[in-house]
mmCIF file as Biopython writes it, N, C-alpha, C and O atoms, coordinates in Angstrom:
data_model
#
loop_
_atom_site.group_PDB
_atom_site.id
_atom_site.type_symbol
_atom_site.label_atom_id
_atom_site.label_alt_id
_atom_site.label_comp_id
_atom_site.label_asym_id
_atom_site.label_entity_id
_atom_site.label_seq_id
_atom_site.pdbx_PDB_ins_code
_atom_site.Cartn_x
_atom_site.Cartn_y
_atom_site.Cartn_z
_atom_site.occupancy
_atom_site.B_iso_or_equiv
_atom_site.auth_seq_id
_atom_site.auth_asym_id
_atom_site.pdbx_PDB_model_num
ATOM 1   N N  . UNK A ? 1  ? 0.804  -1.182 0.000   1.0 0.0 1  A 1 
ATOM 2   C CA . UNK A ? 1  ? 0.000  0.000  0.000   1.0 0.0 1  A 1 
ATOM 3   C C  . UNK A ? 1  ? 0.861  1.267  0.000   1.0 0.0 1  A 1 
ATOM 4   O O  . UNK A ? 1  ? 0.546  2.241  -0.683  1.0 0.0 1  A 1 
ATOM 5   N N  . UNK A ? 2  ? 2.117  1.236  0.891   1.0 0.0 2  A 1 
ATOM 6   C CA . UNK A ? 2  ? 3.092  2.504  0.406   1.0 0.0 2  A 1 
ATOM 7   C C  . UNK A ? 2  ? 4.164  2.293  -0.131  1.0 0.0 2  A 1 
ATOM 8   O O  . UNK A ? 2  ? 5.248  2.292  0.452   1.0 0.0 2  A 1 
ATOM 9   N N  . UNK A ? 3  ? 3.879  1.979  -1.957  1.0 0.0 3  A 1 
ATOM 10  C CA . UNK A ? 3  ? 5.334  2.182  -2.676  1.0 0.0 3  A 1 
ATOM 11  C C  . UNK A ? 3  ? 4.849  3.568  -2.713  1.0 0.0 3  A 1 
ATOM 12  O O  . UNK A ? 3  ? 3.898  4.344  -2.812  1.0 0.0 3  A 1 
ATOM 13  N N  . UNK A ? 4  ? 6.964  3.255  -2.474  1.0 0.0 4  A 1 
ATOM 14  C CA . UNK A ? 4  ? 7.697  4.810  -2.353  1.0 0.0 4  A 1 
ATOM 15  C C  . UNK A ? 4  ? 8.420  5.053  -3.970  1.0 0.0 4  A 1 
ATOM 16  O O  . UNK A ? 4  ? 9.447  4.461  -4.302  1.0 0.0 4  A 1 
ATOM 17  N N  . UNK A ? 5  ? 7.820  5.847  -4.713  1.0 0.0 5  A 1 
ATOM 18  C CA . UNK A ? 5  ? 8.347  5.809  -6.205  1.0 0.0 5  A 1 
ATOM 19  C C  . UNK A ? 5  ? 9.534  6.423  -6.643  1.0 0.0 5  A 1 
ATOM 20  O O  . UNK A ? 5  ? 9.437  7.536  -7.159  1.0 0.0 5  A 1 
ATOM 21  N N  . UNK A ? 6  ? 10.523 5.949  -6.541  1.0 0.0 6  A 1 
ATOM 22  C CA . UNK A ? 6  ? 11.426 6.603  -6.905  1.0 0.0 6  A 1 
ATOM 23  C C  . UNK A ? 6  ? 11.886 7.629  -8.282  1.0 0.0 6  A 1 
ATOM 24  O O  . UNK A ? 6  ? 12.197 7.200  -9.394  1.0 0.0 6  A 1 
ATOM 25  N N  . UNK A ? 7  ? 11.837 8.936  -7.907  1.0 0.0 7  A 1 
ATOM 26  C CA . UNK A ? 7  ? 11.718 9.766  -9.150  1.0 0.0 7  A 1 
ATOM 27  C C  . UNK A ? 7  ? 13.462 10.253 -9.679  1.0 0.0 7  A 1 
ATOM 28  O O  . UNK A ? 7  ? 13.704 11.171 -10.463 1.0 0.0 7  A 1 
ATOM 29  N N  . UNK A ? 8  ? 14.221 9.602  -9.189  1.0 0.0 8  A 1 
ATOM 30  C CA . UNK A ? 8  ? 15.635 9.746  -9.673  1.0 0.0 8  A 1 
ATOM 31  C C  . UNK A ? 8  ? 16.323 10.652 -8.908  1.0 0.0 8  A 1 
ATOM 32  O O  . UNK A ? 8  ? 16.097 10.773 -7.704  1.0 0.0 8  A 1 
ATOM 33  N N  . UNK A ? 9  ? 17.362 11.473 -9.653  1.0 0.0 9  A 1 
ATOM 34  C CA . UNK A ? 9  ? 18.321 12.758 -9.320  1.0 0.0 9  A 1 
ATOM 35  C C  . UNK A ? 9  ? 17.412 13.896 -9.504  1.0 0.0 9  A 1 
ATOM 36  O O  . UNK A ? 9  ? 16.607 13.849 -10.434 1.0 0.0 9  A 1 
ATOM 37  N N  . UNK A ? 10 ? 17.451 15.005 -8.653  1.0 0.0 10 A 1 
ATOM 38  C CA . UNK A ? 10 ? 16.782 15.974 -8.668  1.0 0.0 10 A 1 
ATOM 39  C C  . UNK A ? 10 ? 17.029 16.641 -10.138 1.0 0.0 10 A 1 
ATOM 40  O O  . UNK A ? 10 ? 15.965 16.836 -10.726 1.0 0.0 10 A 1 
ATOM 41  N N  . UNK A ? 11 ? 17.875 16.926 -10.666 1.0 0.0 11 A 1 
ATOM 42  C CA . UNK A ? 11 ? 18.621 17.415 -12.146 1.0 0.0 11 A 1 
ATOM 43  C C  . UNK A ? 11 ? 17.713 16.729 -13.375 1.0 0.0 11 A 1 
ATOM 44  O O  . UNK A ? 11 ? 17.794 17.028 -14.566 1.0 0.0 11 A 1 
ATOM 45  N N  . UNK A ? 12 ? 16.777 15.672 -12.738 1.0 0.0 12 A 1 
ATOM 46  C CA . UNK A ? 12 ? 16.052 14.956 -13.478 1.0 0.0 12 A 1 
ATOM 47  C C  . UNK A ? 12 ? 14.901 15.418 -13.686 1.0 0.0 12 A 1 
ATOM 48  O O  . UNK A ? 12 ? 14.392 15.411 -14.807 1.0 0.0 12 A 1 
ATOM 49  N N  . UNK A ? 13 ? 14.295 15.910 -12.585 1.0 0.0 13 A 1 
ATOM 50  C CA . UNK A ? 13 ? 12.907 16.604 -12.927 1.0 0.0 13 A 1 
ATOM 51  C C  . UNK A ? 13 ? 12.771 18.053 -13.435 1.0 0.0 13 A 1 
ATOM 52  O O  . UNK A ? 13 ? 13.559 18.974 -13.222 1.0 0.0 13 A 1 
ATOM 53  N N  . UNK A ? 14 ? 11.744 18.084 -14.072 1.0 0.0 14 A 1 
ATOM 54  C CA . UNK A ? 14 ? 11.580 19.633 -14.347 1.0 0.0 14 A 1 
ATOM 55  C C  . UNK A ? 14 ? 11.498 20.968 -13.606 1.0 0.0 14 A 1 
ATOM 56  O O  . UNK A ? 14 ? 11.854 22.123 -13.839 1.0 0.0 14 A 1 
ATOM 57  N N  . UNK A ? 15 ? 10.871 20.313 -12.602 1.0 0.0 15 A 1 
ATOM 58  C CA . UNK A ? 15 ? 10.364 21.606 -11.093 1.0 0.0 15 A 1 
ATOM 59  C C  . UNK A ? 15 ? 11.907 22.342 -10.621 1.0 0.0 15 A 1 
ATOM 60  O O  . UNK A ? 15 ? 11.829 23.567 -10.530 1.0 0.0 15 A 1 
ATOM 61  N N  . UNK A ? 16 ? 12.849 21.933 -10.410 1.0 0.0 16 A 1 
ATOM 62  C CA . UNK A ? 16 ? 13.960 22.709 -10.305 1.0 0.0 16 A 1 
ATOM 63  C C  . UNK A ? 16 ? 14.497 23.668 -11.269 1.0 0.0 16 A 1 
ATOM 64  O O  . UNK A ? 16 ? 14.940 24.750 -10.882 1.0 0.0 16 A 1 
ATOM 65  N N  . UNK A ? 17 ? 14.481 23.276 -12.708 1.0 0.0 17 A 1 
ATOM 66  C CA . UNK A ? 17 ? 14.705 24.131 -13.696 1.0 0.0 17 A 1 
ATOM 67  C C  . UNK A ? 17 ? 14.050 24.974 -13.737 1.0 0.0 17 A 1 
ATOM 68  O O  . UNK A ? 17 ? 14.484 26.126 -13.743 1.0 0.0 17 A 1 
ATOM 69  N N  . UNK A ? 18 ? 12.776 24.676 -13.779 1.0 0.0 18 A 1 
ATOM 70  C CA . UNK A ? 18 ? 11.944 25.926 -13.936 1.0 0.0 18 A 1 
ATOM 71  C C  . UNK A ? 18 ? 12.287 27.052 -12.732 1.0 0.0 18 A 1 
ATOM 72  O O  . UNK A ? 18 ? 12.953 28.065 -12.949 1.0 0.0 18 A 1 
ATOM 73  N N  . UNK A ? 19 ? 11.870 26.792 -11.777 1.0 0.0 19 A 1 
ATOM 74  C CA . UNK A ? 19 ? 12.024 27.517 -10.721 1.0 0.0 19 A 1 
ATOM 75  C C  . UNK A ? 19 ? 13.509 28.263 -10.866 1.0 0.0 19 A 1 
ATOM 76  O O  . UNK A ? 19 ? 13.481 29.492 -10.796 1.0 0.0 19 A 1 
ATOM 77  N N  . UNK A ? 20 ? 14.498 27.774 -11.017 1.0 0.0 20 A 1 
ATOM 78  C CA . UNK A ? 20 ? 15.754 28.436 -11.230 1.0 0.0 20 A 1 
ATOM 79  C C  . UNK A ? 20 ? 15.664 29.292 -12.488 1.0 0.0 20 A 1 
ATOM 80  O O  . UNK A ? 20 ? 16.246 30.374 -12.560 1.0 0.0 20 A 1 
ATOM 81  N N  . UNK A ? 21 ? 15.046 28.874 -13.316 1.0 0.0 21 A 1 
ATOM 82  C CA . UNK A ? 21 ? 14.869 30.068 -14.772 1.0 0.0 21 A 1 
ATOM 83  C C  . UNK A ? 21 ? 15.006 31.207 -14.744 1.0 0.0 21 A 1 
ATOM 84  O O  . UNK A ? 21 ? 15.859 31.859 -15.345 1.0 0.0 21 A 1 
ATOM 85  N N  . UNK A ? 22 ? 13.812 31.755 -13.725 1.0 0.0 22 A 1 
ATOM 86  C CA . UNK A ? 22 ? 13.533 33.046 -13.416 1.0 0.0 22 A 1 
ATOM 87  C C  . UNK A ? 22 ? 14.818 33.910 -13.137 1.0 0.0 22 A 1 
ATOM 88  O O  . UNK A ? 22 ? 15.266 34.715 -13.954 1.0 0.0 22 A 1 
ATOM 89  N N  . UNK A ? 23 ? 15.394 33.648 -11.836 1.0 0.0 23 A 1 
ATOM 90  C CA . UNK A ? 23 ? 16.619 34.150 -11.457 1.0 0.0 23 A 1 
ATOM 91  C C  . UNK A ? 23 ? 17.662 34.158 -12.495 1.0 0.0 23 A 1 
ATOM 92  O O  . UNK A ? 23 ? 18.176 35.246 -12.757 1.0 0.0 23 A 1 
ATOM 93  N N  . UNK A ? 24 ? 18.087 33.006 -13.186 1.0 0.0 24 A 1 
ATOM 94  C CA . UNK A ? 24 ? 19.110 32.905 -14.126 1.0 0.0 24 A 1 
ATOM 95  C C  . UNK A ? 24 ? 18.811 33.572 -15.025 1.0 0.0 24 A 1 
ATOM 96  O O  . UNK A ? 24 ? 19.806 33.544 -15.750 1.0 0.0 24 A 1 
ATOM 97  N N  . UNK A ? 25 ? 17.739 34.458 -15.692 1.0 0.0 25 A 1 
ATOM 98  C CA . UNK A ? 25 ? 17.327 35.041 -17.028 1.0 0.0 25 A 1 
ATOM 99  C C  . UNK A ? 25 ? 17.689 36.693 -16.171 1.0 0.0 25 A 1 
ATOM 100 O O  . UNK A ? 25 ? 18.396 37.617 -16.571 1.0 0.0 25 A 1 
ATOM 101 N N  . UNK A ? 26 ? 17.072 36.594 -15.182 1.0 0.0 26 A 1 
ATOM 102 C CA . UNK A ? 26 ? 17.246 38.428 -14.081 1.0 0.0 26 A 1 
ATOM 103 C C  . UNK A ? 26 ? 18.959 38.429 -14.252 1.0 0.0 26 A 1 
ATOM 104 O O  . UNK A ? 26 ? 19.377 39.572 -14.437 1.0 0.0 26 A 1 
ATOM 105 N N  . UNK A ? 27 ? 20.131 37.279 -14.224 1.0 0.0 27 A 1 
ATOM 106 C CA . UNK A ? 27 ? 21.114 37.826 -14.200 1.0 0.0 27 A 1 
ATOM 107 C C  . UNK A ? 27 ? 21.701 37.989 -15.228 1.0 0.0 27 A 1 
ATOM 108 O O  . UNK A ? 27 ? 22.531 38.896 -15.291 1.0 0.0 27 A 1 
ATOM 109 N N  . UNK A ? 28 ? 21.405 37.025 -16.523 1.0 0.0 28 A 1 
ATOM 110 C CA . UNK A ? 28 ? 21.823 37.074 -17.837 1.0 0.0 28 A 1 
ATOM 111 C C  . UNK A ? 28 ? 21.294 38.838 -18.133 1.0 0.0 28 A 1 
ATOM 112 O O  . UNK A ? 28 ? 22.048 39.703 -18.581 1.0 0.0 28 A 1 
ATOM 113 N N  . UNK A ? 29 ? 20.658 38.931 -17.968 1.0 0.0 29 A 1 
ATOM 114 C CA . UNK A ? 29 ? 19.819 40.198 -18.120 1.0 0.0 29 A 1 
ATOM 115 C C  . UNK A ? 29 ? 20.408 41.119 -17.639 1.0 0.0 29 A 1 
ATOM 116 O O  . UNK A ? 29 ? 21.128 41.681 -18.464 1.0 0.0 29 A 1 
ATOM 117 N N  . UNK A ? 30 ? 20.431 41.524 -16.692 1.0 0.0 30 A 1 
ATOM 118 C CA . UNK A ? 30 ? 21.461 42.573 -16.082 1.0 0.0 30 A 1 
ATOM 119 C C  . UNK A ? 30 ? 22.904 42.476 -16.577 1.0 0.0 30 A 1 
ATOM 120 O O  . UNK A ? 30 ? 23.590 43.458 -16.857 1.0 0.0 30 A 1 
ATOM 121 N N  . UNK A ? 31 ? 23.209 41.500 -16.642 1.0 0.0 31 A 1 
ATOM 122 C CA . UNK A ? 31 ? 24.743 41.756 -17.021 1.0 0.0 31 A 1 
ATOM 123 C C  . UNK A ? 31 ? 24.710 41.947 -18.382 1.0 0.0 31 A 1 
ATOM 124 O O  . UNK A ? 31 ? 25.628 42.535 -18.953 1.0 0.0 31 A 1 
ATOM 125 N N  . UNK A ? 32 ? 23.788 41.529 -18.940 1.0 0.0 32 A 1 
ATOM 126 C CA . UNK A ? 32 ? 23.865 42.520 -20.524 1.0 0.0 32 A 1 
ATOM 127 C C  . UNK A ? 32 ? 23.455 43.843 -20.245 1.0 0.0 32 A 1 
ATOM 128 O O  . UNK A ? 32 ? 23.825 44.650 -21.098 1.0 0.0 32 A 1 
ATOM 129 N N  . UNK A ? 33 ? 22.696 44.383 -19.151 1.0 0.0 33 A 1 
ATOM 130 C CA . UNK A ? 33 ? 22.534 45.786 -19.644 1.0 0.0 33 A 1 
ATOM 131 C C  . UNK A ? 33 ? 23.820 46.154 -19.589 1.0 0.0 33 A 1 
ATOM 132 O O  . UNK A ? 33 ? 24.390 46.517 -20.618 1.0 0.0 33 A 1 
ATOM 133 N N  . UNK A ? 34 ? 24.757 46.099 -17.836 1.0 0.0 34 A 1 
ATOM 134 C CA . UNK A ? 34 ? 25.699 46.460 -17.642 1.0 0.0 34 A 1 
ATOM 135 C C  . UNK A ? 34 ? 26.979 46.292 -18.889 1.0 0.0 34 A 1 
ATOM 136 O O  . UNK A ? 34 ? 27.698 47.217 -19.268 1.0 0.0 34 A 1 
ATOM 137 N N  . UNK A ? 35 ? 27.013 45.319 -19.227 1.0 0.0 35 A 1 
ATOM 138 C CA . UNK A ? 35 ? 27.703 45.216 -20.785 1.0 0.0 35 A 1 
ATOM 139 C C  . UNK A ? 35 ? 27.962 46.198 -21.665 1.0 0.0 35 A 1 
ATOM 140 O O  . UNK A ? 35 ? 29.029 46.665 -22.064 1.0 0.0 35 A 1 
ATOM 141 N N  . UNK A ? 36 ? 26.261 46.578 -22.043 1.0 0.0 36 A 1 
ATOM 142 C CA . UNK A ? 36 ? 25.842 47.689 -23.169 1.0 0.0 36 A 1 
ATOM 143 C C  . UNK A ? 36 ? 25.847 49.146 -22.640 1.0 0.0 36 A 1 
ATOM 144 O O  . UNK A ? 36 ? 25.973 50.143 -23.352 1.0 0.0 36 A 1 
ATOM 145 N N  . UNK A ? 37 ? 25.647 49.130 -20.917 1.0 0.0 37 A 1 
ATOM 146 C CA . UNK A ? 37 ? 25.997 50.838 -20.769 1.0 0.0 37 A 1 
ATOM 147 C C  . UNK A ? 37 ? 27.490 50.767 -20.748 1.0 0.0 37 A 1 
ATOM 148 O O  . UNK A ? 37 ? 27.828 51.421 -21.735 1.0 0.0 37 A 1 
ATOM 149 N N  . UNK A ? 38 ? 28.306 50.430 -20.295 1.0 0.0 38 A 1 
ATOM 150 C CA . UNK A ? 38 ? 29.505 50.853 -20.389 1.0 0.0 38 A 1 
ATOM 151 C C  . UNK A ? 38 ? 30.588 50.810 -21.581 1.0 0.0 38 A 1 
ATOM 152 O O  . UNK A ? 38 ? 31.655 51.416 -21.686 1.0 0.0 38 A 1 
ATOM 153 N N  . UNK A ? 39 ? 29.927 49.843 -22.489 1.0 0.0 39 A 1 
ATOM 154 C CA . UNK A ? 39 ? 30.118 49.842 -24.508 1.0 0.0 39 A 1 
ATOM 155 C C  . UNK A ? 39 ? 29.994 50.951 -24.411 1.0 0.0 39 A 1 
ATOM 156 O O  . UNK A ? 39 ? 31.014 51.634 -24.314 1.0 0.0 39 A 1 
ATOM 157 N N  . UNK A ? 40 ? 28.837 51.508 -24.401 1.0 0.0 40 A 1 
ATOM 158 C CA . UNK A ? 40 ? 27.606 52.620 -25.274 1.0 0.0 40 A 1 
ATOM 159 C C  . UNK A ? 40 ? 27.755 53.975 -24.859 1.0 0.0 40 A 1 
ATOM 160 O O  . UNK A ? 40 ? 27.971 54.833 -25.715 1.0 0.0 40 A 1 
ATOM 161 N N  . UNK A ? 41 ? 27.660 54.295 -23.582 1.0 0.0 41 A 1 
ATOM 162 C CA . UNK A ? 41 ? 27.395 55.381 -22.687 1.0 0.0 41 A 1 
ATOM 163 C C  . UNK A ? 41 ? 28.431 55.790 -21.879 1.0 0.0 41 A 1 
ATOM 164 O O  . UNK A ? 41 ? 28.100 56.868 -21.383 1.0 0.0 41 A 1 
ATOM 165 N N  . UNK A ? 42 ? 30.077 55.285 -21.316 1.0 0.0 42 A 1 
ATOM 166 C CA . UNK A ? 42 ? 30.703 55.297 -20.608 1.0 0.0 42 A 1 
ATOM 167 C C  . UNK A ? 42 ? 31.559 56.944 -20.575 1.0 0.0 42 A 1 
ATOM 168 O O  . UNK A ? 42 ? 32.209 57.506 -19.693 1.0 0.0 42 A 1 
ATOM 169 N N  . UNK A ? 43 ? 31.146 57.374 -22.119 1.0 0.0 43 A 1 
ATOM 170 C CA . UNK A ? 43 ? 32.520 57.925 -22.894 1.0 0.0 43 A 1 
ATOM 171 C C  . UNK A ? 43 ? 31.485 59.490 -22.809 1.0 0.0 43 A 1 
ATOM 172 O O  . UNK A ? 43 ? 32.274 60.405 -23.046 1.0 0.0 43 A 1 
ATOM 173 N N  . UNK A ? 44 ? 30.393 59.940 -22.622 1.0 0.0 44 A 1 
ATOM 174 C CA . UNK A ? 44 ? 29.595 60.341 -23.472 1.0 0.0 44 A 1 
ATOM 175 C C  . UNK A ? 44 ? 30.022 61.876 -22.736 1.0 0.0 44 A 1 
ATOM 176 O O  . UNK A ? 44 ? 30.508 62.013 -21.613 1.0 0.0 44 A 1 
ATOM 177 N N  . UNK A ? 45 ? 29.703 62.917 -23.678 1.0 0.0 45 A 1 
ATOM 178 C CA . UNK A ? 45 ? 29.813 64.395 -22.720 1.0 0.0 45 A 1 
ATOM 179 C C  . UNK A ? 45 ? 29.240 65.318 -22.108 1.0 0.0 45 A 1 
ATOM 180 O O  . UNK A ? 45 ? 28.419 65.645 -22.965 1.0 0.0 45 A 1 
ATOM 181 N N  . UNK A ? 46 ? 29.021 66.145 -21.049 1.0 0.0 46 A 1 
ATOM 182 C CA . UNK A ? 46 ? 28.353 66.822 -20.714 1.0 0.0 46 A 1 
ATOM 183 C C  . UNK A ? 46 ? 28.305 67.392 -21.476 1.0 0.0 46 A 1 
ATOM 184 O O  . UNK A ? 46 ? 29.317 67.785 -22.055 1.0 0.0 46 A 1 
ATOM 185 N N  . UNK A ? 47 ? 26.641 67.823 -21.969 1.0 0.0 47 A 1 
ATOM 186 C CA . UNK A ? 47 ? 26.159 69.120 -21.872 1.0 0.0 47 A 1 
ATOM 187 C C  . UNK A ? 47 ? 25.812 69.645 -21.047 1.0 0.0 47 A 1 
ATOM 188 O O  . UNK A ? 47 ? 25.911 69.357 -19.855 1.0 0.0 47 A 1 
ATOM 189 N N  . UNK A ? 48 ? 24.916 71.303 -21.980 1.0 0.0 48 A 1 
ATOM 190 C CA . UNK A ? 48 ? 24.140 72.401 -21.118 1.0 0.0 48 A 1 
ATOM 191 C C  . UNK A ? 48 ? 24.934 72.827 -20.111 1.0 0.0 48 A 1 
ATOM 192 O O  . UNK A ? 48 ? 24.200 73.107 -19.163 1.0 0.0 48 A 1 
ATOM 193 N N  . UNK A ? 49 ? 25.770 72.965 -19.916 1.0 0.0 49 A 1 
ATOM 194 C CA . UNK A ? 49 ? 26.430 73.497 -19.265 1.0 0.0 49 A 1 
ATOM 195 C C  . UNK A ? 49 ? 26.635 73.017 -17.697 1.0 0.0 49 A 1 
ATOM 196 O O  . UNK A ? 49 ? 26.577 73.846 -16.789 1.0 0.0 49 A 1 
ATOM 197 N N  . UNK A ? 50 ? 26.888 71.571 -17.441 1.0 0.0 50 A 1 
ATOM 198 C CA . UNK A ? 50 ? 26.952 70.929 -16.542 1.0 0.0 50 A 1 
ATOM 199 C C  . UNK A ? 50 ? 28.784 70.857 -16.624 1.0 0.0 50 A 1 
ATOM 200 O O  . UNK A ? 50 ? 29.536 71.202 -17.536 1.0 0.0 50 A 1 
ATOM 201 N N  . UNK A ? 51 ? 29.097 70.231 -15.197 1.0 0.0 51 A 1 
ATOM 202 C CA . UNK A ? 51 ? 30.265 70.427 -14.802 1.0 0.0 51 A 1 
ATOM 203 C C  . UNK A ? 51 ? 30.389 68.636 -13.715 1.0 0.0 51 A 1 
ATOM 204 O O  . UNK A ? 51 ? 29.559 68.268 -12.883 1.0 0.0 51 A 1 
ATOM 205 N N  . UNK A ? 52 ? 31.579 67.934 -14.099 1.0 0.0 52 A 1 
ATOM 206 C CA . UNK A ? 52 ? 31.932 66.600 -13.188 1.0 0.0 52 A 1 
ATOM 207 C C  . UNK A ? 52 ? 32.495 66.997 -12.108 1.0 0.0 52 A 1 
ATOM 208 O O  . UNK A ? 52 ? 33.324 67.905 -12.175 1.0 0.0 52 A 1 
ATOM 209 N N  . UNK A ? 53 ? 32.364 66.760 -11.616 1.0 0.0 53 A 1 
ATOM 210 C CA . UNK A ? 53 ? 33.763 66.481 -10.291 1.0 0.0 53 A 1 
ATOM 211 C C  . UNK A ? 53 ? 33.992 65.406 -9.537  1.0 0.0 53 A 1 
ATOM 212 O O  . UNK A ? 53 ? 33.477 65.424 -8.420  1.0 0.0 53 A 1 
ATOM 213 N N  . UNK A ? 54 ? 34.634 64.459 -9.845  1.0 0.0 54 A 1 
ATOM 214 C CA . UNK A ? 54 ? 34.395 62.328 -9.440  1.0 0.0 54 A 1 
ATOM 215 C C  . UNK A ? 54 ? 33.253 62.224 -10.039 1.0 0.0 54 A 1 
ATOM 216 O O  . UNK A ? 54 ? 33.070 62.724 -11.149 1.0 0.0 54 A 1 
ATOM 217 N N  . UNK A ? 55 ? 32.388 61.605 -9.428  1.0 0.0 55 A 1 
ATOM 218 C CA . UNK A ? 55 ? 31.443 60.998 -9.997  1.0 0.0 55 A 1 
ATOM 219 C C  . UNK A ? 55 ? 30.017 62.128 -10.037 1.0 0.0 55 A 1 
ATOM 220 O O  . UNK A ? 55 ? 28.960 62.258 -10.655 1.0 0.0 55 A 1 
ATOM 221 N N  . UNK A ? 56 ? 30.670 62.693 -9.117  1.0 0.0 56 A 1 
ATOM 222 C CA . UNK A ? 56 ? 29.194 63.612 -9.203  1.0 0.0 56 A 1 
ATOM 223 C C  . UNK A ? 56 ? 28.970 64.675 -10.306 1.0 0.0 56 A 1 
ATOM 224 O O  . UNK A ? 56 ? 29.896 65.482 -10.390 1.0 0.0 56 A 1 
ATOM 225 N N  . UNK A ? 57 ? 27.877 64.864 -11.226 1.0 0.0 57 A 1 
ATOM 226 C CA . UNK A ? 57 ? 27.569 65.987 -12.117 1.0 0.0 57 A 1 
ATOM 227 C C  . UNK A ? 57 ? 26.717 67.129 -11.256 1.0 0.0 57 A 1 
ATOM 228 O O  . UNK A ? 57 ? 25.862 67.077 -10.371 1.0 0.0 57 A 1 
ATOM 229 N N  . UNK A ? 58 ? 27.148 67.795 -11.713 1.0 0.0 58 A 1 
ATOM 230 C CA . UNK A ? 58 ? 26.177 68.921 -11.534 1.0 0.0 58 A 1 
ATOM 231 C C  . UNK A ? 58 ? 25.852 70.417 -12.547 1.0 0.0 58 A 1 
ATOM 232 O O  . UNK A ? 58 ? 26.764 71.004 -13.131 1.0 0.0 58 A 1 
ATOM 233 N N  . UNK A ? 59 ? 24.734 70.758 -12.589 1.0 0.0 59 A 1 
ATOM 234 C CA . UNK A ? 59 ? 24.320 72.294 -13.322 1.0 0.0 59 A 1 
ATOM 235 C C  . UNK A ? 59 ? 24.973 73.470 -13.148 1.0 0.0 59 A 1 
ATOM 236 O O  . UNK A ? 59 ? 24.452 73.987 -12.160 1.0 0.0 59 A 1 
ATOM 237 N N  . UNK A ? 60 ? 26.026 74.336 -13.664 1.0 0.0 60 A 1 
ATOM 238 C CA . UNK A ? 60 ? 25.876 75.085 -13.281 1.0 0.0 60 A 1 
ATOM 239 C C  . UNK A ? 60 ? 24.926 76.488 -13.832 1.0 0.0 60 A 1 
ATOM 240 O O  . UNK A ? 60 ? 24.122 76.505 -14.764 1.0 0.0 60 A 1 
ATOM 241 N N  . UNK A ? 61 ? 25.290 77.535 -12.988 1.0 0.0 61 A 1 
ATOM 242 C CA . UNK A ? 61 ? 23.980 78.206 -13.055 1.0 0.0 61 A 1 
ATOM 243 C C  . UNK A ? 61 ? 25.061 79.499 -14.561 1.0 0.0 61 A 1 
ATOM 244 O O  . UNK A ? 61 ? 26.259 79.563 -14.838 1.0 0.0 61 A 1 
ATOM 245 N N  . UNK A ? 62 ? 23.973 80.170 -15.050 1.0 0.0 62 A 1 
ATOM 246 C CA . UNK A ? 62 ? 24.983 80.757 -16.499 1.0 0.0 62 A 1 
ATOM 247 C C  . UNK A ? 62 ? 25.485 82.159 -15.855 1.0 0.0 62 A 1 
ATOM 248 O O  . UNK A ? 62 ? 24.650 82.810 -15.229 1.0 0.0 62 A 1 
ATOM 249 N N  . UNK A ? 63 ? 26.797 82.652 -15.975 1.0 0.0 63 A 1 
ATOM 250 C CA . UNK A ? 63 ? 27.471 84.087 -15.186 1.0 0.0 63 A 1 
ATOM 251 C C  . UNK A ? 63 ? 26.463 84.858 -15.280 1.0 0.0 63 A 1 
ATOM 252 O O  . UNK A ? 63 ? 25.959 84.621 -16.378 1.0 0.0 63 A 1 
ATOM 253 N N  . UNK A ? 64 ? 25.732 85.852 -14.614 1.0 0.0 64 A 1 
ATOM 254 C CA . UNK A ? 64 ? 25.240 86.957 -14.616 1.0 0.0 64 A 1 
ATOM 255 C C  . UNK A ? 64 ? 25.864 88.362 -14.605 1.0 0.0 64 A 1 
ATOM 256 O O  . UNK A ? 64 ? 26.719 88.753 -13.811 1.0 0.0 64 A 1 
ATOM 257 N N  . UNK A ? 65 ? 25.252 89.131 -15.708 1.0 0.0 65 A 1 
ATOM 258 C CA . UNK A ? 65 ? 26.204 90.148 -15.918 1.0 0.0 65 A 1 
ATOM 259 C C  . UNK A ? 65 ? 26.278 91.017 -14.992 1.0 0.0 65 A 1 
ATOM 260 O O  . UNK A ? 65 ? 25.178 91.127 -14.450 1.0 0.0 65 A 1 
ATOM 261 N N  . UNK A ? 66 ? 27.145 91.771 -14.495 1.0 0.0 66 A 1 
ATOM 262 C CA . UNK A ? 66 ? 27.124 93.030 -13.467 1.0 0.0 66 A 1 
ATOM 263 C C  . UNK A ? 66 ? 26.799 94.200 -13.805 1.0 0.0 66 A 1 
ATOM 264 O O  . UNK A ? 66 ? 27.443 94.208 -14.854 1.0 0.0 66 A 1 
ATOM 265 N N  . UNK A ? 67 ? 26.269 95.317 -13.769 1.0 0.0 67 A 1 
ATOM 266 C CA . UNK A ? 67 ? 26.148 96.278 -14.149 1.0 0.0 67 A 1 
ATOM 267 C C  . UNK A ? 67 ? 26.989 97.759 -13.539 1.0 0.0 67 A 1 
ATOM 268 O O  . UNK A ? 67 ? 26.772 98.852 -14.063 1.0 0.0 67 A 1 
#
């Protein structure tokens, strides 16, 4: 009345793959964006009159004339 059915190596069934999919596609994924911004975007220049300093950008504001 209790056979115990043996379903093999876990690597065997489907329910693990799937479940792992999700995560493994979120990192394939990200590491291509990260890939393509730093190809694409790494190099690129301020405009409008913005100014770096390390990492931080900022606006500056345009000279005002004196009178």
């Amino acid at each position: 009345m209790d056979e115990s059915k043996d379903s093999g190596p876990w690597w065997r069934e489907p329910w693990p793959w799937l479940l792992m999919a999700g995560p493994a596609l979120a990192i394939v994924g990200c590491a291509i964006t990260i890939v393509l911004a730093f190809q694409n975007f790494s190099s690129q220049g301020i405009v409008d009159g913005g100014v770096k300093q390390g990492l931080v950008v900022s606006k500056t504001e345009p000279a005002r004339e004196q009178r």
